[in-house]
C-alpha positions in Angstrom: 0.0 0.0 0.0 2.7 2.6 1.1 4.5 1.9 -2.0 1.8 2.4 -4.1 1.5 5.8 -2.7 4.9 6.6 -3.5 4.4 5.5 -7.4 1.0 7.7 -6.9 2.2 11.0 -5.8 5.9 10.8 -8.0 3.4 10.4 -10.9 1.6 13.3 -10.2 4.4 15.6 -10.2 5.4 17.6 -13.5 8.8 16.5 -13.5 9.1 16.6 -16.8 8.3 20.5 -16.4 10.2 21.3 -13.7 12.9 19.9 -15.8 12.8 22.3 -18.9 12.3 24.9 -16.9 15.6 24.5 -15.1 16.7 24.2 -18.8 17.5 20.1 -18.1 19.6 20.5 -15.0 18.2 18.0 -12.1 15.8 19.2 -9.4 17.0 19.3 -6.0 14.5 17.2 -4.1 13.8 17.1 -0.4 12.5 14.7 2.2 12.3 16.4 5.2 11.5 13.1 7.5 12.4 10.6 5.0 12.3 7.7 7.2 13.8 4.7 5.3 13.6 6.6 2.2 11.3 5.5 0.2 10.4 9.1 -1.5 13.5 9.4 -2.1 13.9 6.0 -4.3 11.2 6.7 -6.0 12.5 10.5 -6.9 15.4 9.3 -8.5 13.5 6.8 -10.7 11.0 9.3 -11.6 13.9 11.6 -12.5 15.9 9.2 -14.4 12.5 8.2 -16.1 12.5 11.8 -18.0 16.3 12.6 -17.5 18.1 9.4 -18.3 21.7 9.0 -17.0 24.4 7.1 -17.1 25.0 6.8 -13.3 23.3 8.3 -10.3 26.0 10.5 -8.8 24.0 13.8 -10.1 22.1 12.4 -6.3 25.0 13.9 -4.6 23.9 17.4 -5.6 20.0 17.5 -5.7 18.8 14.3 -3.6 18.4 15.2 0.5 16.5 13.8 3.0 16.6 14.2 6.6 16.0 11.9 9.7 15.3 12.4 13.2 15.7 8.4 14.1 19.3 7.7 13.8 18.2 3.3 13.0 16.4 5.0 9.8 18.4 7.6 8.5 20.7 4.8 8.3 18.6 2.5 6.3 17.9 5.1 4.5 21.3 5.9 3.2 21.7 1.8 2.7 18.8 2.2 0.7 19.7 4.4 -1.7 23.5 2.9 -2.3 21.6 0.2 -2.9 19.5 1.6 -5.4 22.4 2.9 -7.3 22.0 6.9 -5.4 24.4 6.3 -2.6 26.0 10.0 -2.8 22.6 10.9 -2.0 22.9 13.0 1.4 21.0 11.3 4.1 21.2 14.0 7.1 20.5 12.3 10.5 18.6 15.4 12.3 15.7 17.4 13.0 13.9 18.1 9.6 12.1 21.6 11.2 15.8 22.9 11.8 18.1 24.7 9.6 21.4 22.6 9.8 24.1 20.7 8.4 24.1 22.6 5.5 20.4 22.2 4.2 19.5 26.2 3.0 15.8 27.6 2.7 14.3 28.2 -0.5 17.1 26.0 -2.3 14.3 23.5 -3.3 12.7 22.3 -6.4 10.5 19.7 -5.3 9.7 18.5 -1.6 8.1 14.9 -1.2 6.7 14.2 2.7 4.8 12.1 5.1 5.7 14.3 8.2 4.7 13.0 11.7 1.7 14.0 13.1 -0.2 13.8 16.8 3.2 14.1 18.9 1.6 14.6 22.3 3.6 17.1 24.6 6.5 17.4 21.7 7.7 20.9 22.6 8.8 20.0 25.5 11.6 17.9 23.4 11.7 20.5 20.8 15.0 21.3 20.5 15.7 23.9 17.5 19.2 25.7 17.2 19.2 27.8 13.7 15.6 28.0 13.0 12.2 29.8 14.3 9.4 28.6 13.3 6.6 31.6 13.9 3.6 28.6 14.2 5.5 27.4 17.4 3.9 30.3 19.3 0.3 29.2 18.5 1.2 25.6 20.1 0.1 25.2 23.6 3.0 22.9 25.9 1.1 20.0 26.2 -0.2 20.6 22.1 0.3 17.6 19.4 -0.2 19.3 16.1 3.5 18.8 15.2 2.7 18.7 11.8 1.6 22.6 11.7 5.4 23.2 12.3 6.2 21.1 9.1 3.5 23.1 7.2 5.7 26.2 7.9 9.0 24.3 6.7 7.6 24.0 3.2 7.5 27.7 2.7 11.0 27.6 4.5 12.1 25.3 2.2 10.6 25.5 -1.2 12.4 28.1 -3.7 10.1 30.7 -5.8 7.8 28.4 -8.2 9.0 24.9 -6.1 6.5 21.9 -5.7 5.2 20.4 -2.6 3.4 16.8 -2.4 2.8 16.4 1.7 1.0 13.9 3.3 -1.3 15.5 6.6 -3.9 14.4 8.7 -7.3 15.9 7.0 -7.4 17.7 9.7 -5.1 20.5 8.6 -7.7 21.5 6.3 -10.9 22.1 8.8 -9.5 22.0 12.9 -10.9 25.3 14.5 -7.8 25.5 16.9 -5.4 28.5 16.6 -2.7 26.4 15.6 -4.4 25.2 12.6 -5.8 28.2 11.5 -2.8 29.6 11.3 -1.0 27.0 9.2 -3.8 27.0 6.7 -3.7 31.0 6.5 0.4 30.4 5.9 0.1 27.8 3.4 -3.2 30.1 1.6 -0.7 33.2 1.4 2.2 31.7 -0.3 0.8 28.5 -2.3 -1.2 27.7 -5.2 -2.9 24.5 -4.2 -3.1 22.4 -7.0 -5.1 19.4 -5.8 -6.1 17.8 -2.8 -6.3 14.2 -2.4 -8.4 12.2 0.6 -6.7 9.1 1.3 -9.2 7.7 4.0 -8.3 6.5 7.1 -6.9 3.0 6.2 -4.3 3.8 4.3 -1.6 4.0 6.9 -2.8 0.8 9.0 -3.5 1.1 12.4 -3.2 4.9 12.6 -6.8 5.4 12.0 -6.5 8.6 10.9 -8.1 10.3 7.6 -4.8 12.1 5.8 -4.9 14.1 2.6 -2.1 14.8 -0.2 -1.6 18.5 -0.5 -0.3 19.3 -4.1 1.4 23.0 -3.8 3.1 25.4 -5.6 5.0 28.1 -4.2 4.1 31.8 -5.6 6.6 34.1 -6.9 5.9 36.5 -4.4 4.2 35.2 -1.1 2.3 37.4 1.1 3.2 36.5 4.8 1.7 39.1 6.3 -1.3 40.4 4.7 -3.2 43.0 6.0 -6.1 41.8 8.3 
């Protein structure tokens, strides 16, 4: 099931697009909680699938995925020597912090199934080069970690860059302050170019409905409109 998902959402992408209009230089792609990389894999056979090439060490350059469990980002980096990307940089860290090298708006293309429902989780929050203004609509004892990766894909994301992120539905119609915010941030500085329910099975035992958010970043975001 997962990795149909994968095939789904690389599909959907216009890599072909965002190829010519980088005049066919590579993407740079992030994961920013890649897990055991499976986004990843499937970004460099969806690139090689319109860009053919005799090797995979272009990865070195435009493939990055970060990892908050050391175990993963491990298998993650086994993963992709394994699938022929192994200069692929696999960051073992927090993806809503700016470090080890990873810049903001550098991005062409960021693929994500963020975690969600982290009860109590700024209490281990533990950010060194990055603010994230969402934080202060979070109470202590709030779960909604995945409003904070909401604000990382405008962080991210260069001028025109593509976002396919898995969330709980719930991102799109919670009344808390939290939310509201992050769906004001992601209105002012993202086209949204489809929205996809996957139901609540789709991730096993989680029970939760998520959704596919399809964005593209606007030239010229407003991030502080005028009320």
């Amino acid at each position: 099931m997962f990795t149909s998902i994968f095939f789904f959402i690389w599909d959907a992408l216009p890599v072909q697009k965002i190829l010519e209009q980088k005049g066919g230089d590579y993407p740079k792609v992030i994961d920013y909680a890649c897990g055991s990389g499976h986004f990843l894999i499937e970004a460099v056979e969806a690139i090689n699938a319109v860009h053919p090439a005799e090797n995979n060490d272009w990865a070195g350059e435009h493939i990055y995925g970060i990892e908050k469990d050391y175990r993963l980002a491990r298998v993650s980096q086994v993963s992709m020597f394994m699938n022929g990307a192994g200069k692929a940089n696999i960051i073992f860290g927090d993806g809503l912090d700016n470090d080890k090298g990873v810049k903001n708006e550098a991005f062409d293309i960021l693929v994500a199934n963020p975690p969600y429902s982290v009860s109590a989780f700024k209490s281990h929050l533990k950010l060194k080069n990055n603010q994230l203004t969402l934080l202060n609509h979070i109470t202590n004892n709030g779960s909604e970690i995945e409003v904070l990766f909401c604000e990382r894909i405008e962080q991210l994301l260069n001028s025109g860059g593509i976002g396919a992120v898995i969330l709980p539905s719930s991102i799109l119609s919670n009344d808390s302050s939290s939310y509201i915010a992050a769906r004001q941030l992601l209105l002012n500085t993202f086209y949204f170019r489809a929205i996809v329910h996957l139901g609540s099975k789709t991730f096993g035992a989680t029970g939760t409905n998520t959704v596919v958010l399809f964005l593209e970043k606007m030239p010229y975001p407003d991030l502080h409109p005028k009320s």
